[in-house]
C-alpha positions as CSV (number, residue, x, y, z in Angstrom):
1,X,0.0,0.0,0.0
2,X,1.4,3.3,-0.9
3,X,0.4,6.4,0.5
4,X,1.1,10.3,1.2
5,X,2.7,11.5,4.3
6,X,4.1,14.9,5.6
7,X,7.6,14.9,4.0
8,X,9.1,16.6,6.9
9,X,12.0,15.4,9.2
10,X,11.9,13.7,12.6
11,X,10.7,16.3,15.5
12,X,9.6,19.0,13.3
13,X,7.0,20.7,12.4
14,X,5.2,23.0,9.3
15,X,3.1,25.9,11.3
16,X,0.2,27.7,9.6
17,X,-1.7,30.3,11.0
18,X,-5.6,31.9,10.6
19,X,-7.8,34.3,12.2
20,X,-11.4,34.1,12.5
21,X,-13.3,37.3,14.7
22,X,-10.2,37.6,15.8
23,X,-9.4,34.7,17.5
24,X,-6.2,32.8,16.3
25,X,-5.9,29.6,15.1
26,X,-1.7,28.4,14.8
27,X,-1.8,24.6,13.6
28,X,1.0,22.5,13.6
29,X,1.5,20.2,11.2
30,X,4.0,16.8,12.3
31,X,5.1,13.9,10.3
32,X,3.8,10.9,13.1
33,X,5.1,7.3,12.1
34,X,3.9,6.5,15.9
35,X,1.7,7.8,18.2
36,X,5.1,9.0,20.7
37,X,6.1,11.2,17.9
38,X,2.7,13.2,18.0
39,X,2.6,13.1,21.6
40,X,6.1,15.1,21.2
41,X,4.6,17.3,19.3
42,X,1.6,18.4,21.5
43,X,4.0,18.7,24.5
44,X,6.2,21.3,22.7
45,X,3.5,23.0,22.0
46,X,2.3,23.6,25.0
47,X,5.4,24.2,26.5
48,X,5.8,26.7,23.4
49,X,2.4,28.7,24.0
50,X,1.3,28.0,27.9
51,X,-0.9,30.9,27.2
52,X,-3.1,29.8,24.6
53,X,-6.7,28.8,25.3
54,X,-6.8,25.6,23.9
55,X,-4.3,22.8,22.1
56,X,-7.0,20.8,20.8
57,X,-5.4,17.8,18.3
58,X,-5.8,15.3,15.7
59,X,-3.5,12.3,14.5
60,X,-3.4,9.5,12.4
61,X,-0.4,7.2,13.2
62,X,-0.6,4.5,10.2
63,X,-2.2,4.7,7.0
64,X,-5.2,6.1,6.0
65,X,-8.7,4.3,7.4
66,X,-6.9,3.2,10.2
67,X,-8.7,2.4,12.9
68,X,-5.9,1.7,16.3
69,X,-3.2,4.3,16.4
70,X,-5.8,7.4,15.9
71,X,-7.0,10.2,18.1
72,X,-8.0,13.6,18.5
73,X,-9.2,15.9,21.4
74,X,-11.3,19.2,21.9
75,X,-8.6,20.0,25.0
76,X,-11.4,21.9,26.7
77,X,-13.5,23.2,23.6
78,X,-17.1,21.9,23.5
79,X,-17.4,18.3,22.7
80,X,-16.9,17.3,19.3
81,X,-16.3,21.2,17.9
82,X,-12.1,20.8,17.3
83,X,-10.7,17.3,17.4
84,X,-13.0,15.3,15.7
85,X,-13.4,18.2,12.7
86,X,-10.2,18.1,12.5
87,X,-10.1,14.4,12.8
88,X,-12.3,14.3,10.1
89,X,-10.1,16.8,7.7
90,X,-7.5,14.2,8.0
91,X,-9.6,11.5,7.1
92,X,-10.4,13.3,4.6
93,X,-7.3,14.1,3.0
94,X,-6.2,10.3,2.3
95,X,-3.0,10.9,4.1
96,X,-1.3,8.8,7.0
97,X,1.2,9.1,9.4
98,X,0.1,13.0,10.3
99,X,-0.8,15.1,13.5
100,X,-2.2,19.0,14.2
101,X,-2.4,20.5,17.0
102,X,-4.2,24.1,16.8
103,X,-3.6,26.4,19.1
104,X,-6.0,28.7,19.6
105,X,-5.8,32.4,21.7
106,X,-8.9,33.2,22.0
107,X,-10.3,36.9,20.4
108,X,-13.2,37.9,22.6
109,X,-15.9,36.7,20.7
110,X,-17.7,33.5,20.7
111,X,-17.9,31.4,17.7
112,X,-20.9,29.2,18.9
113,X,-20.3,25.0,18.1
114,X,-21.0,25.4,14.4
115,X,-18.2,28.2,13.8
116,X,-15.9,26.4,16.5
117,X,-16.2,23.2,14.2
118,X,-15.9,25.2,11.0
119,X,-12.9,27.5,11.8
120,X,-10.8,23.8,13.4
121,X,-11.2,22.1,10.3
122,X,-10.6,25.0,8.3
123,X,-7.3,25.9,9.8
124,X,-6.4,22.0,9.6
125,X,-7.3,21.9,5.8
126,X,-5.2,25.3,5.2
127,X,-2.3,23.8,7.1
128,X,-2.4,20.3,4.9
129,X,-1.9,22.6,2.0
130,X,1.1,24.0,2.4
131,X,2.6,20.2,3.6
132,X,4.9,19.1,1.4
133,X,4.2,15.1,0.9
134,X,5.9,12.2,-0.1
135,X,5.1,8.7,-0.8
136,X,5.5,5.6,1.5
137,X,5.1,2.3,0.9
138,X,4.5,-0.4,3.3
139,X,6.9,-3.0,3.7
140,X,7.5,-6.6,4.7
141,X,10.5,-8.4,6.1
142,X,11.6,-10.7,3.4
143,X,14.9,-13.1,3.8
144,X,17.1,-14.7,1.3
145,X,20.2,-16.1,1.8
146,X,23.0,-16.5,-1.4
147,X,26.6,-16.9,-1.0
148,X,29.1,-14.0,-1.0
149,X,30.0,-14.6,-5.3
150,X,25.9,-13.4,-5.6
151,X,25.7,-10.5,-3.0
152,X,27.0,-7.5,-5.5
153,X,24.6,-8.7,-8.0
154,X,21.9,-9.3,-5.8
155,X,21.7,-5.7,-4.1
156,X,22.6,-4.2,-7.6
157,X,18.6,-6.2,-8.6
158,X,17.0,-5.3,-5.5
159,X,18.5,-1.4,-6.3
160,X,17.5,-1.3,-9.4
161,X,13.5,-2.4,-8.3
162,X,13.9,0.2,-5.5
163,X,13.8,-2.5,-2.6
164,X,16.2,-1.5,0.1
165,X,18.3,-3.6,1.9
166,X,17.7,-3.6,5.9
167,X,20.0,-5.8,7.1
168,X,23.0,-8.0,6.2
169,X,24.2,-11.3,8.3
170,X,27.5,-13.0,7.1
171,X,28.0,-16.7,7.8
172,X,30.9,-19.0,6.8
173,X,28.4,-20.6,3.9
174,X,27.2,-16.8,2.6
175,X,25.2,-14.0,4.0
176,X,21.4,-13.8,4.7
177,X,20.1,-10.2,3.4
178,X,16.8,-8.8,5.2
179,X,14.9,-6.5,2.5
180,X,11.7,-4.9,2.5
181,X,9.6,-5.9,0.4
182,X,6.9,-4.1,-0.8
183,X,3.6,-4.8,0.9
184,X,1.4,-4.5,-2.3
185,X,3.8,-6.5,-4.7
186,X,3.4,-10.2,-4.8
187,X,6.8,-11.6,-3.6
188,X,8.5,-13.1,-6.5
189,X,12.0,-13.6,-6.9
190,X,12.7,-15.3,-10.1
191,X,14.1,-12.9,-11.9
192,X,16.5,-12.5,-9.2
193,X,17.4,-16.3,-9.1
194,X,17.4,-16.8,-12.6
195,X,20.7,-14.3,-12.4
196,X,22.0,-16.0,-9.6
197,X,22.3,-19.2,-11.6
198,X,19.9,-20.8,-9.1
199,X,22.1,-19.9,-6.1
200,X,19.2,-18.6,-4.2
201,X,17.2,-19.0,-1.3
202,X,14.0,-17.5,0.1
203,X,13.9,-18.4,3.8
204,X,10.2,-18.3,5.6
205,X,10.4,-17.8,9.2
């Protein structure tokens, strides 16, 4: 399964900012592989802004539709008027592995549940905009084992079908090589054995 994700680096953030009756809405926007990393992310920001109102939040820690490593809270806002709109904006947007938090300083004037809900998503949907993306693939553990003669032209094939190579384990009779496959692609490795002479083995756990 491929999807998009925030193409930003570990511990950061993208921040995005609107106003509505003057009350300000500052979302920020995390790449969250886990639900730790998001939880980083929400403690910063209230470090960052003690003052604010709220730090109401939204993640999805997987990919898209899923159902475990998911949250969202209104963090004091009326029930269901911020996290779950902005829940639902990520849902929305067919992206995984994302988290907002918007931090809102409140203007003076009361929005009412409608225009809370309205003005969350909306500063969650401007935020996702200016996210630059990339795309991930799920991955599986795959193992095969070939002697040291076959390892050169066995990552040079697995480079060339951009399958990385996770982990290497030398014996005296070869090396086993730990790859990820990719999670959508049926596993087939004939190609690869048939340059290998034969001199390959797919081990099952």
């Amino acid at each position: 399964m491929r999807y998009p994700i925030p193409d930003l680096p570990h511990a950061d953030w993208r921040e995005s900012e609107l106003e509505v009756e003057k009350s300000r809405f500052l979302t920020w926007t995390c790449h969250a592989p886990d639900p730790a990393s998001f939880e980083a992310l929400l403690a910063r920001a209230r470090a960052q802004h003690p003052n604010a109102s709220h730090h109401c939040s939204a993640f999805i820690a997987g990919p898209p539709g899923e159902q475990q490593a998911i949250g969202f809270s209104d963090d004091g806002e009326p029930g269901g008027t911020a996290g779950r709109p902005m829940f639902q904006v990520l849902e929305g947007a067919g992206m995984g592995q994302v988290g907002c938090v918007v931090i809102r300083y409140f203007g003076g004037t009361k929005l009412g549940t409608g225009g809370l809900a309205r003005a969350y998503a909306k500063a969650v949907a401007q935020a996702l905009e200016a996210v630059p993306t990339r795309d991930f693939t799920q991955r599986t553990p795959l193992r095969m084992k070939l002697d040291f003669a076959g390892e050169a032209e066995a990552r040079a094939w697995l480079g060339e079908q951009g399958i990385p190579v996770d982990q290497a384990d030398y014996g005296a009779d070869g090396v086993i090589l730990t790859v990820g496959w990719p999670a959508d692609r049926e596993t087939n490795l004939s190609a690869l054995d048939n340059r290998l002479k034969g001199r390959l083995e797919h081990l099952t756990d």
